[in-house]
PDB file of N, CA, C and O in Angstrom:
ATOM      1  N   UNK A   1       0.847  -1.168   0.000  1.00  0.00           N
ATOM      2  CA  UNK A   1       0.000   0.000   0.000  1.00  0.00           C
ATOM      3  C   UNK A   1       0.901   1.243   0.000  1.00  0.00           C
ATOM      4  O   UNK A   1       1.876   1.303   0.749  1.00  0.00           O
ATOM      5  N   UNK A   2       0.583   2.201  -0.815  1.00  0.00           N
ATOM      6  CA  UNK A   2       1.566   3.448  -0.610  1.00  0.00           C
ATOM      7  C   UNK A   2       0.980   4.332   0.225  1.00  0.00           C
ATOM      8  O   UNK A   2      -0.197   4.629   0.428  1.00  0.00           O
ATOM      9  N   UNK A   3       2.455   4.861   0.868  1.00  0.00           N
ATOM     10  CA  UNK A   3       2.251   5.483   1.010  1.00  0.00           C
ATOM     11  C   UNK A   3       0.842   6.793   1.533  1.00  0.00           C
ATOM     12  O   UNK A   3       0.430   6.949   2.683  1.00  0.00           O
ATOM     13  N   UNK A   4       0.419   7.480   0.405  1.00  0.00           N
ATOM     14  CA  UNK A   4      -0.430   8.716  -0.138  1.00  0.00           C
ATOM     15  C   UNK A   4      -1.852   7.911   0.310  1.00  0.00           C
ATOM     16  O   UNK A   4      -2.782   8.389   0.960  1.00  0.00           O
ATOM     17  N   UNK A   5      -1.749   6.705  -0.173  1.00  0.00           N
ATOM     18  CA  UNK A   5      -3.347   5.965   0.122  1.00  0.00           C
ATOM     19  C   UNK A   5      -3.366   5.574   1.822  1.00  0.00           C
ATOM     20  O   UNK A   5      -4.514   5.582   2.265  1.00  0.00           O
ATOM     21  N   UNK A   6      -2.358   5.255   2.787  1.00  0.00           N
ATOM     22  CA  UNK A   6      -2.635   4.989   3.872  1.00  0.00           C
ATOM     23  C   UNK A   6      -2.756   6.849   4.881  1.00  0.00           C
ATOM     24  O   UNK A   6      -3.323   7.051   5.955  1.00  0.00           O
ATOM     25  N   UNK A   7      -2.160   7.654   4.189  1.00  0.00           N
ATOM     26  CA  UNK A   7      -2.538   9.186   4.335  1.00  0.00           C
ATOM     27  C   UNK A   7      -4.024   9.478   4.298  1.00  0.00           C
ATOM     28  O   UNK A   7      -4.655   9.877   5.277  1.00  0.00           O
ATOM     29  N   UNK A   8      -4.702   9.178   2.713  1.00  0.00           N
ATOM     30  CA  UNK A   8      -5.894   9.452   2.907  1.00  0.00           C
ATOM     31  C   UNK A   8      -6.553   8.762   4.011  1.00  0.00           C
ATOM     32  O   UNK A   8      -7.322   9.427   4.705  1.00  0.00           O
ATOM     33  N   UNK A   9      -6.373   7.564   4.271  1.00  0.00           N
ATOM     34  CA  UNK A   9      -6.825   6.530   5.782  1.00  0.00           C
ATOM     35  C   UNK A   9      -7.293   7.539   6.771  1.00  0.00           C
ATOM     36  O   UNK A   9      -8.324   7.669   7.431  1.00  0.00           O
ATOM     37  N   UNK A  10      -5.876   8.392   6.617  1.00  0.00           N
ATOM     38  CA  UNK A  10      -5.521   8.566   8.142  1.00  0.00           C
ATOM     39  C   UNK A  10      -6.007   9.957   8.244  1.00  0.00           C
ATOM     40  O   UNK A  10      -6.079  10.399   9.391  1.00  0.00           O
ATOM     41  N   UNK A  11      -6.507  11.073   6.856  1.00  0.00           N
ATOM     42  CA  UNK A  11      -7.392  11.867   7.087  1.00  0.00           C
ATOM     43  C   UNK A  11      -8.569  11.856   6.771  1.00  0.00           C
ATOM     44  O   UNK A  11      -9.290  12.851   6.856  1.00  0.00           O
ATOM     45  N   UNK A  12      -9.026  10.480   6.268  1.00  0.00           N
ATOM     46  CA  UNK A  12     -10.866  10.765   6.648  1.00  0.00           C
ATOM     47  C   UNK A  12     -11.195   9.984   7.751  1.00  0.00           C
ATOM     48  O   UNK A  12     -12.351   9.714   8.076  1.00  0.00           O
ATOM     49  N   UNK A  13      -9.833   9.488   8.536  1.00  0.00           N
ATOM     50  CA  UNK A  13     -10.561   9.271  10.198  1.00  0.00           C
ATOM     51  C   UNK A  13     -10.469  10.691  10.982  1.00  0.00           C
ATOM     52  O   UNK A  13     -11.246  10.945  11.902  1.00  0.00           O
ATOM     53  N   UNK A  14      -9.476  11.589  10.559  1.00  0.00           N
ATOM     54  CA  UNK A  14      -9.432  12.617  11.487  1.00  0.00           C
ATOM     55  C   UNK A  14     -10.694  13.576  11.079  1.00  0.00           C
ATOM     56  O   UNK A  14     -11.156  14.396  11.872  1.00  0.00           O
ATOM     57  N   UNK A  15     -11.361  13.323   9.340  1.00  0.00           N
ATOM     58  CA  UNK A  15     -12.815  14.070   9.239  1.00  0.00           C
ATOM     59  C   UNK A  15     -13.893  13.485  10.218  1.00  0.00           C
ATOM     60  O   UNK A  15     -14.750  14.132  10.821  1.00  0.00           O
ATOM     61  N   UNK A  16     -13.640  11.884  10.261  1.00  0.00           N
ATOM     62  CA  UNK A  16     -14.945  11.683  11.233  1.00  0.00           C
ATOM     63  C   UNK A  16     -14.495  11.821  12.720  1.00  0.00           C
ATOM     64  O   UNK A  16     -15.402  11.569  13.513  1.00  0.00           O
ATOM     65  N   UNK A  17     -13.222  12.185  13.313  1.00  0.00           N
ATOM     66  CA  UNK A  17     -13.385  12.299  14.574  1.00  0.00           C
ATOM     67  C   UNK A  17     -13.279  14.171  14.613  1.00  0.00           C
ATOM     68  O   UNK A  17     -13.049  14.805  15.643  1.00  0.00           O
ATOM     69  N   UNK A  18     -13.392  14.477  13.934  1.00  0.00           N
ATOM     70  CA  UNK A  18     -13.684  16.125  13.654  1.00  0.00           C
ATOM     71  C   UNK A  18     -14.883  16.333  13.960  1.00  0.00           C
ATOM     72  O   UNK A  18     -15.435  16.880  14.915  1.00  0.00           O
ATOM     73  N   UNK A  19     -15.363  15.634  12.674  1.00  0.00           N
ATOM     74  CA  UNK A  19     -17.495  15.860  12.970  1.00  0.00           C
ATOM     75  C   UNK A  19     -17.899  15.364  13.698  1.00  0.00           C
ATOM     76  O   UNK A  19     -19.013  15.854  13.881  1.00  0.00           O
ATOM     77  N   UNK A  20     -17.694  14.447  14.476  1.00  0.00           N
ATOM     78  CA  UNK A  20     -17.771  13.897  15.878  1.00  0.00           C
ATOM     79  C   UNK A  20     -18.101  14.584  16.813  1.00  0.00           C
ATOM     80  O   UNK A  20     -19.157  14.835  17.395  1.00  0.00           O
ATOM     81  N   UNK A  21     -16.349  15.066  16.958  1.00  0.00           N
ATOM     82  CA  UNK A  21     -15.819  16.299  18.598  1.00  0.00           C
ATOM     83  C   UNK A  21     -17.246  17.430  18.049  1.00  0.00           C
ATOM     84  O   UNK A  21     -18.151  17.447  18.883  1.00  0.00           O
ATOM     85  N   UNK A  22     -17.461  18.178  16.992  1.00  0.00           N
ATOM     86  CA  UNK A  22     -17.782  19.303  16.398  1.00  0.00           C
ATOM     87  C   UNK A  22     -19.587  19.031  16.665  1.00  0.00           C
ATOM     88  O   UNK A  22     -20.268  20.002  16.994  1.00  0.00           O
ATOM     89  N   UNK A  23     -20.240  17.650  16.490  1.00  0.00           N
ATOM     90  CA  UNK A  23     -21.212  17.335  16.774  1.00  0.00           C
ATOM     91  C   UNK A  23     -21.484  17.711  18.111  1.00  0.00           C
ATOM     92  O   UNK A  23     -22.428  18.404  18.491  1.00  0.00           O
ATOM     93  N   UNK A  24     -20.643  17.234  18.754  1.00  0.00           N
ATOM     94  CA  UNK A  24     -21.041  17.025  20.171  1.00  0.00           C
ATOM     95  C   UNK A  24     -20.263  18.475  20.900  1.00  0.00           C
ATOM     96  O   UNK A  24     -19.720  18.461  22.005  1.00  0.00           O
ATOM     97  N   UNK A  25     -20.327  19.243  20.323  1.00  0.00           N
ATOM     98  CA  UNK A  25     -20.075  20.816  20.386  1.00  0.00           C
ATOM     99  C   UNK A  25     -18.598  20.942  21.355  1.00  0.00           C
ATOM    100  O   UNK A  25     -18.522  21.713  22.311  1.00  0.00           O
ATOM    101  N   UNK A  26     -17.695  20.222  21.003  1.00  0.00           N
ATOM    102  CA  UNK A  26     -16.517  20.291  21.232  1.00  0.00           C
ATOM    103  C   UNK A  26     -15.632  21.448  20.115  1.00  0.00           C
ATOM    104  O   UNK A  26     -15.790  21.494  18.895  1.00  0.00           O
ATOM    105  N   UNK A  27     -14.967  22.063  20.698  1.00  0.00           N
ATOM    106  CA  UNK A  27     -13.999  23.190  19.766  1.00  0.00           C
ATOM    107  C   UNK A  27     -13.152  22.132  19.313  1.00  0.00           C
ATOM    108  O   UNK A  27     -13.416  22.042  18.113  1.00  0.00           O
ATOM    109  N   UNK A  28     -12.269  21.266  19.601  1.00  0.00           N
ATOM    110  CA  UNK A  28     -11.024  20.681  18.910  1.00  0.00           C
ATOM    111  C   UNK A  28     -11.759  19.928  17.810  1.00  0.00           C
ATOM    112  O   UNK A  28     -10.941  19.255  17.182  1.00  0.00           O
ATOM    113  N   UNK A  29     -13.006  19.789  17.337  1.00  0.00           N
ATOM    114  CA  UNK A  29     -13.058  18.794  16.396  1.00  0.00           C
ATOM    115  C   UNK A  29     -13.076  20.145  15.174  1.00  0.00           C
ATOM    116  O   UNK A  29     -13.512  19.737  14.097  1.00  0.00           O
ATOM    117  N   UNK A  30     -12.710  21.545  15.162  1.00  0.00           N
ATOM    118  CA  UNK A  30     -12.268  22.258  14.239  1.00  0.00           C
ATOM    119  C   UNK A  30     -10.774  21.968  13.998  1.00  0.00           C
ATOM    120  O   UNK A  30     -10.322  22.299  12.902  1.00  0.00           O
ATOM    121  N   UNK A  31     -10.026  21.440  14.817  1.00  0.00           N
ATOM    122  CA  UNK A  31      -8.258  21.289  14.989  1.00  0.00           C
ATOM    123  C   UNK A  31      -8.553  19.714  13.901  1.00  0.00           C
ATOM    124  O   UNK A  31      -7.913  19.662  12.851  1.00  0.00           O
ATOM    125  N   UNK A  32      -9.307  18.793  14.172  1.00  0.00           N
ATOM    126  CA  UNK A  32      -9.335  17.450  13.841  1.00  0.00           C
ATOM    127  C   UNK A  32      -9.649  17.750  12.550  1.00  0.00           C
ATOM    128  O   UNK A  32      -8.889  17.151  11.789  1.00  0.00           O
ATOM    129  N   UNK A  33     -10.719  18.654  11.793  1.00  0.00           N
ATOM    130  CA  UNK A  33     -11.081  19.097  10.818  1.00  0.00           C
ATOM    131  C   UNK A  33     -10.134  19.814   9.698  1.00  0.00           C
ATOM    132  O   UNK A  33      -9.727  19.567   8.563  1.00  0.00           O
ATOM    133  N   UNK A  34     -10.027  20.793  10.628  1.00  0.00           N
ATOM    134  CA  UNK A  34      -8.894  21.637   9.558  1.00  0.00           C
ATOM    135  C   UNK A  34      -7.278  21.035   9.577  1.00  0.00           C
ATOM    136  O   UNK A  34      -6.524  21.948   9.242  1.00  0.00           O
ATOM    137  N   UNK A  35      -6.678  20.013   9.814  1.00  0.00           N
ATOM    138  CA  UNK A  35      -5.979  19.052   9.468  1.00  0.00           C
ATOM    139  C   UNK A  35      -6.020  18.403   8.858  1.00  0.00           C
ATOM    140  O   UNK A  35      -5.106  18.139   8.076  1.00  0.00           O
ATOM    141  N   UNK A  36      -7.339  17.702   8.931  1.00  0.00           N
ATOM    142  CA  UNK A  36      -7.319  16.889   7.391  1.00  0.00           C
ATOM    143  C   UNK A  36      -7.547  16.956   5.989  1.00  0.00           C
ATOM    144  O   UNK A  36      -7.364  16.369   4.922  1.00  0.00           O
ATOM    145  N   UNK A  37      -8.318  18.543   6.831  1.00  0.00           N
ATOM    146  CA  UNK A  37      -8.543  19.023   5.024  1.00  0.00           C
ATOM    147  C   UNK A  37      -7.320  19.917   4.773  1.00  0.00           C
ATOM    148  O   UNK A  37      -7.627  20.942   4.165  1.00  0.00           O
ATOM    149  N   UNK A  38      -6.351  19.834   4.998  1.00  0.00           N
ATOM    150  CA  UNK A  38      -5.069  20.216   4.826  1.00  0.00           C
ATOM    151  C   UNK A  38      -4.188  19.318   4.383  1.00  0.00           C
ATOM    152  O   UNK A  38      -3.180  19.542   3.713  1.00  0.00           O
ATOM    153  N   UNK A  39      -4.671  18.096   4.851  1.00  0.00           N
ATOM    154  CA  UNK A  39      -3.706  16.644   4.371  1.00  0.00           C
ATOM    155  C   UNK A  39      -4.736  16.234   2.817  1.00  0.00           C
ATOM    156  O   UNK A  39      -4.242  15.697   1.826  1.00  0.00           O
ATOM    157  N   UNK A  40      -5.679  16.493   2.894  1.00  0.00           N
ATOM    158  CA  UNK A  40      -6.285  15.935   1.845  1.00  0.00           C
ATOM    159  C   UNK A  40      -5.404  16.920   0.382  1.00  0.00           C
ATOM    160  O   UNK A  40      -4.874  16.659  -0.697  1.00  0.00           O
ATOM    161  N   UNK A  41      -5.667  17.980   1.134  1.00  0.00           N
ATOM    162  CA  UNK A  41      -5.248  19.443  -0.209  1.00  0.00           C
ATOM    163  C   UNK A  41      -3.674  18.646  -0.306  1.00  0.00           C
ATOM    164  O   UNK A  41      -3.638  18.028  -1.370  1.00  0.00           O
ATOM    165  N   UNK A  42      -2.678  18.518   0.301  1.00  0.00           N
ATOM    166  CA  UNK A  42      -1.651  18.076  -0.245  1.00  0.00           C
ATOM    167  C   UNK A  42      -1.977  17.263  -0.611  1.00  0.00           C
ATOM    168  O   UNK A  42      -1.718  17.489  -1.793  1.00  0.00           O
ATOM    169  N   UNK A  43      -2.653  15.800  -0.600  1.00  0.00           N
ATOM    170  CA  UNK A  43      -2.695  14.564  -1.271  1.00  0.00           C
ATOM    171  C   UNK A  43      -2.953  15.105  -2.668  1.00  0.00           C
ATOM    172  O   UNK A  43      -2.169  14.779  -3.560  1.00  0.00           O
ATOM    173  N   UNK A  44      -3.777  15.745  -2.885  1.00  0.00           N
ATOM    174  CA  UNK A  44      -4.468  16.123  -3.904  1.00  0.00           C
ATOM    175  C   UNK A  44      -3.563  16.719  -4.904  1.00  0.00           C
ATOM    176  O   UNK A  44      -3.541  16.457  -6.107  1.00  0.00           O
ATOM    177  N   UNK A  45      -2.809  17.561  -4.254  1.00  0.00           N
ATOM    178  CA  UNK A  45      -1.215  18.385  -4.893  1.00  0.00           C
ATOM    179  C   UNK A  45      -0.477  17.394  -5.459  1.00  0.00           C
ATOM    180  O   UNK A  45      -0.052  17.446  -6.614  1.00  0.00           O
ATOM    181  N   UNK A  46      -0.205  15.975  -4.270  1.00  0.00           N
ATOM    182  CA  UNK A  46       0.877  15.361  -4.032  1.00  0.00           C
ATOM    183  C   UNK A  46       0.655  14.663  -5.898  1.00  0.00           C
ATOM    184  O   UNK A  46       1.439  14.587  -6.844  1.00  0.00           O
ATOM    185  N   UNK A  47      -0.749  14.286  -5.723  1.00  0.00           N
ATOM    186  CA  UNK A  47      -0.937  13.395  -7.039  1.00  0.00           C
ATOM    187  C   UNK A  47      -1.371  14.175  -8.245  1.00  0.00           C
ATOM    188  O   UNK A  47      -1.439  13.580  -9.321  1.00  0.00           O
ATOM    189  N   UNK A  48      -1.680  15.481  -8.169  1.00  0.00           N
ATOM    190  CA  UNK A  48      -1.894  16.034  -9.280  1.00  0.00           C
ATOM    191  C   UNK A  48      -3.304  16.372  -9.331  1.00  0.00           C
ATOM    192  O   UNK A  48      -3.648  17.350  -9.995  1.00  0.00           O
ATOM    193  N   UNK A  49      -4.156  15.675  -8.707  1.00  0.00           N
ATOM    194  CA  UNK A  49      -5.940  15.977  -9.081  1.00  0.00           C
ATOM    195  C   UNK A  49      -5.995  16.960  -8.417  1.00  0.00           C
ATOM    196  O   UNK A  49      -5.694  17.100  -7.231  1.00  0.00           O
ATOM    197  N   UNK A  50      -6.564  18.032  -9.483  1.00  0.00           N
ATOM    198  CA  UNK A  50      -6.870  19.707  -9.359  1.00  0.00           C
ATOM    199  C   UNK A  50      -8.046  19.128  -8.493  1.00  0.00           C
ATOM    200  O   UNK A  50      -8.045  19.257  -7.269  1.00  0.00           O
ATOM    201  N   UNK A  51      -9.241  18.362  -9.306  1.00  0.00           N
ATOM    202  CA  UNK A  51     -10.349  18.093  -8.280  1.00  0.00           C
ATOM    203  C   UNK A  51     -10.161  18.417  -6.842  1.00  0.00           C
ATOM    204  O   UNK A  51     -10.831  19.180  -6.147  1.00  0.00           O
ATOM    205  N   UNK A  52      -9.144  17.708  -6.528  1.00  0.00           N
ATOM    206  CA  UNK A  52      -9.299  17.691  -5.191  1.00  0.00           C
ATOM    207  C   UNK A  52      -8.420  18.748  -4.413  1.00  0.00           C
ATOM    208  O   UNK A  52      -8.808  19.168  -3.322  1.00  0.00           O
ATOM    209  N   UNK A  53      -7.004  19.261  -5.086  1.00  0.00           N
ATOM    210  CA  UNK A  53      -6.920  20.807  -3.808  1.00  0.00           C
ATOM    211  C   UNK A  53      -7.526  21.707  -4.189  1.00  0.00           C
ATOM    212  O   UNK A  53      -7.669  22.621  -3.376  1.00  0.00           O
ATOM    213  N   UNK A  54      -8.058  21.846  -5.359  1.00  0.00           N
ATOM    214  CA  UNK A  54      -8.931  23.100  -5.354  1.00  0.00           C
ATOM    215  C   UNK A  54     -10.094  23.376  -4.220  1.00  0.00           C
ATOM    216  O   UNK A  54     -10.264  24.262  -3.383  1.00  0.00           O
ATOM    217  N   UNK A  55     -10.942  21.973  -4.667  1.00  0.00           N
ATOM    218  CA  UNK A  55     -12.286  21.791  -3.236  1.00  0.00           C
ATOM    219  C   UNK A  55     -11.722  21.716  -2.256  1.00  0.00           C
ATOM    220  O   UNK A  55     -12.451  22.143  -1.361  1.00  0.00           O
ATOM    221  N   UNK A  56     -10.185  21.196  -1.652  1.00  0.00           N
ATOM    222  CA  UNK A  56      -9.630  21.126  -0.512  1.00  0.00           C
ATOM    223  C   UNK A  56      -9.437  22.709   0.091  1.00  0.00           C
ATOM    224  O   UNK A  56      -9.697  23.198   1.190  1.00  0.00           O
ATOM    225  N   UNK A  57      -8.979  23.153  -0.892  1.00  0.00           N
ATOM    226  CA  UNK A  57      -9.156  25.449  -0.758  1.00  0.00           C
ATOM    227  C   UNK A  57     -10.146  25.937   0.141  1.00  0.00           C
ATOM    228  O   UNK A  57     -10.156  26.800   1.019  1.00  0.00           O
ATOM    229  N   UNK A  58     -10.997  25.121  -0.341  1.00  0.00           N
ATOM    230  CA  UNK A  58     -12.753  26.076  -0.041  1.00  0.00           C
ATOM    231  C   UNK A  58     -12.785  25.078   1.533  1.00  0.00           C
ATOM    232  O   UNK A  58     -13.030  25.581   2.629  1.00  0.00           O
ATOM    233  N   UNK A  59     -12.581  24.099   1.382  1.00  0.00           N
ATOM    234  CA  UNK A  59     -12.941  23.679   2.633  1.00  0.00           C
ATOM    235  C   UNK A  59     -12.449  23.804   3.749  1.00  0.00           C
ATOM    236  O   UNK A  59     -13.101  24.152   4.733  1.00  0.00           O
ATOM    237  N   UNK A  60     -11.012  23.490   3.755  1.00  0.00           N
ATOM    238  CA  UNK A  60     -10.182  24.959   4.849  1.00  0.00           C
ATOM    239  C   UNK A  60     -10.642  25.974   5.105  1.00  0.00           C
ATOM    240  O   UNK A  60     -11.025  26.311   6.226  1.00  0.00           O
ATOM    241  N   UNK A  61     -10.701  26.961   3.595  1.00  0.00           N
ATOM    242  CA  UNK A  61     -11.324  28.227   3.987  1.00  0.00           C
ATOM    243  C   UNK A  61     -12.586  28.249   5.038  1.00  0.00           C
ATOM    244  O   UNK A  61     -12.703  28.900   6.076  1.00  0.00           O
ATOM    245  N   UNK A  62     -13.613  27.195   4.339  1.00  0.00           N
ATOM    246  CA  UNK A  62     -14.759  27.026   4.950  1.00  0.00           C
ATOM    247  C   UNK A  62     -14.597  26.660   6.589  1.00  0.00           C
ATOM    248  O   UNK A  62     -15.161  27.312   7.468  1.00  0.00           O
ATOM    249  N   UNK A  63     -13.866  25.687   6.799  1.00  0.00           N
ATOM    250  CA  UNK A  63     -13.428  25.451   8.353  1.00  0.00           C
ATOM    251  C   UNK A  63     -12.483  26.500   9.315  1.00  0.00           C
ATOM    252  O   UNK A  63     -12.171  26.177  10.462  1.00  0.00           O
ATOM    253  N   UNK A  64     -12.065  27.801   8.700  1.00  0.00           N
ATOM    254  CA  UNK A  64     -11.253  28.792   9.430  1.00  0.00           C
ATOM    255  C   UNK A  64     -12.903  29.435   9.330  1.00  0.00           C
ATOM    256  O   UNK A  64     -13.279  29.830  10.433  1.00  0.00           O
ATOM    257  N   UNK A  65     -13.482  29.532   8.709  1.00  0.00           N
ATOM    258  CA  UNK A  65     -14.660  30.651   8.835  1.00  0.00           C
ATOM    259  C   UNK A  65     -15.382  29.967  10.015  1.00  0.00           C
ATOM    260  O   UNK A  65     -15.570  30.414  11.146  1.00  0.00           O
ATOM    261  N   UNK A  66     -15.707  28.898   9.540  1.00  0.00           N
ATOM    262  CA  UNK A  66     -16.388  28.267  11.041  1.00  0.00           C
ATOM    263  C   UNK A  66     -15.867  28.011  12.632  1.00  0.00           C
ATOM    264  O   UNK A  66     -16.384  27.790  13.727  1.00  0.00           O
ATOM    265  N   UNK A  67     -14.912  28.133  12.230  1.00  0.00           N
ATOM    266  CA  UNK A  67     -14.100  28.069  13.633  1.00  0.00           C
ATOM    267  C   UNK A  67     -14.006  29.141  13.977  1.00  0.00           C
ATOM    268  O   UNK A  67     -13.693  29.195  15.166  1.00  0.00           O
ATOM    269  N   UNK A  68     -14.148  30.263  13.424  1.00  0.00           N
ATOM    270  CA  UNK A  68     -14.166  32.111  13.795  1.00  0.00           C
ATOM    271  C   UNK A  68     -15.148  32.124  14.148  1.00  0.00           C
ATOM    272  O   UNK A  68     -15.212  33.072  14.930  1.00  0.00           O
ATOM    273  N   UNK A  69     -16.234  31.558  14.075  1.00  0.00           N
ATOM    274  CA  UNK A  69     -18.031  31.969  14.010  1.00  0.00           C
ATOM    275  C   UNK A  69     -18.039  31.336  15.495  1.00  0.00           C
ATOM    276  O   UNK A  69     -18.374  32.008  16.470  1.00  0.00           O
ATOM    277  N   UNK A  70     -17.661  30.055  15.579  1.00  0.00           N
ATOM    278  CA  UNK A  70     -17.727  29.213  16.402  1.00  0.00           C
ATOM    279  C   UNK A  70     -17.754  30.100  18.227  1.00  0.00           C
ATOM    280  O   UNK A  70     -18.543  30.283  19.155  1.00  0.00           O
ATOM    281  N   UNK A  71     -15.577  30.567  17.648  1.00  0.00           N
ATOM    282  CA  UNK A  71     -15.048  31.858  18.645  1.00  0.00           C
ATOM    283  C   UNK A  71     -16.117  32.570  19.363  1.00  0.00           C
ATOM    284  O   UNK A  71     -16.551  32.551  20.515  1.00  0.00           O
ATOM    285  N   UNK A  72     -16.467  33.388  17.966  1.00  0.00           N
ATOM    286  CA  UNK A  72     -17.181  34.700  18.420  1.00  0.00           C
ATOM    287  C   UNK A  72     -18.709  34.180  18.852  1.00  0.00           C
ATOM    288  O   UNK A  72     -19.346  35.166  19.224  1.00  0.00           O
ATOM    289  N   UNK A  73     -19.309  33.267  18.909  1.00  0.00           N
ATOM    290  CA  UNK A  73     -20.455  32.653  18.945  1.00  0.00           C
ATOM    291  C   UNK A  73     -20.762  32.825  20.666  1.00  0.00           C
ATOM    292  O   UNK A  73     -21.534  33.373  21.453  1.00  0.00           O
ATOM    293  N   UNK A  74     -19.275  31.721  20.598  1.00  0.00           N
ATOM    294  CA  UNK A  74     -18.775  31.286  22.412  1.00  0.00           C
ATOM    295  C   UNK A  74     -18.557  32.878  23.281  1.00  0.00           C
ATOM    296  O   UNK A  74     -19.177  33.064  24.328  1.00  0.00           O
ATOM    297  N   UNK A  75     -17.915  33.616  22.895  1.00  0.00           N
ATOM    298  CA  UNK A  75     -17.884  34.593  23.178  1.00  0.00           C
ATOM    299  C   UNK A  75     -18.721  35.859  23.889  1.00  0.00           C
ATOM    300  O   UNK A  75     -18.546  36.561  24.885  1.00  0.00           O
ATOM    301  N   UNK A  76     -19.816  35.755  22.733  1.00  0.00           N
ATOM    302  CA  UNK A  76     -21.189  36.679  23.188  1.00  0.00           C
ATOM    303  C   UNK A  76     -21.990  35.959  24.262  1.00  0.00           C
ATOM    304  O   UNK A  76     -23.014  36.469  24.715  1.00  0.00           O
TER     305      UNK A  76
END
């Protein structure tokens, strides 16, 4: 098995223990989240499919926005 394929393994367990922590209104399942969609965006680099760091872009992006909302949510 290479490599890149036991990577992806190992970040769509850290997506489901993300949406997990994040379900159950834990802050670190944004840390569990925005890691893997950081490992995914390099996989995606690593092998060449635009498919996938491009959507990997937005979904980071998307998980720093939510984790700001999250902040300021907790906050007020």
């Amino acid at each position: 098995m290479e490599v890149t394929d036991v990577l992806g393994h190992v970040f769509y367990a850290l997506l489901v223990v993300g949406n997990w922590l994040i379900g159950n209104k834990k802050i670190w399942g944004f840390a569990f989240y925005f890691v893997a969609n950081l490992g995914w965006l390099w996989i995606g680099w690593e092998i060449g499919m635009t498919s996938i760091w491009f959507w990997e872009i937005i979904f980071v992006a998307l998980a720093a926005r939510n984790f700001w909302k999250w902040r300021q949510d907790a906050q007020s």
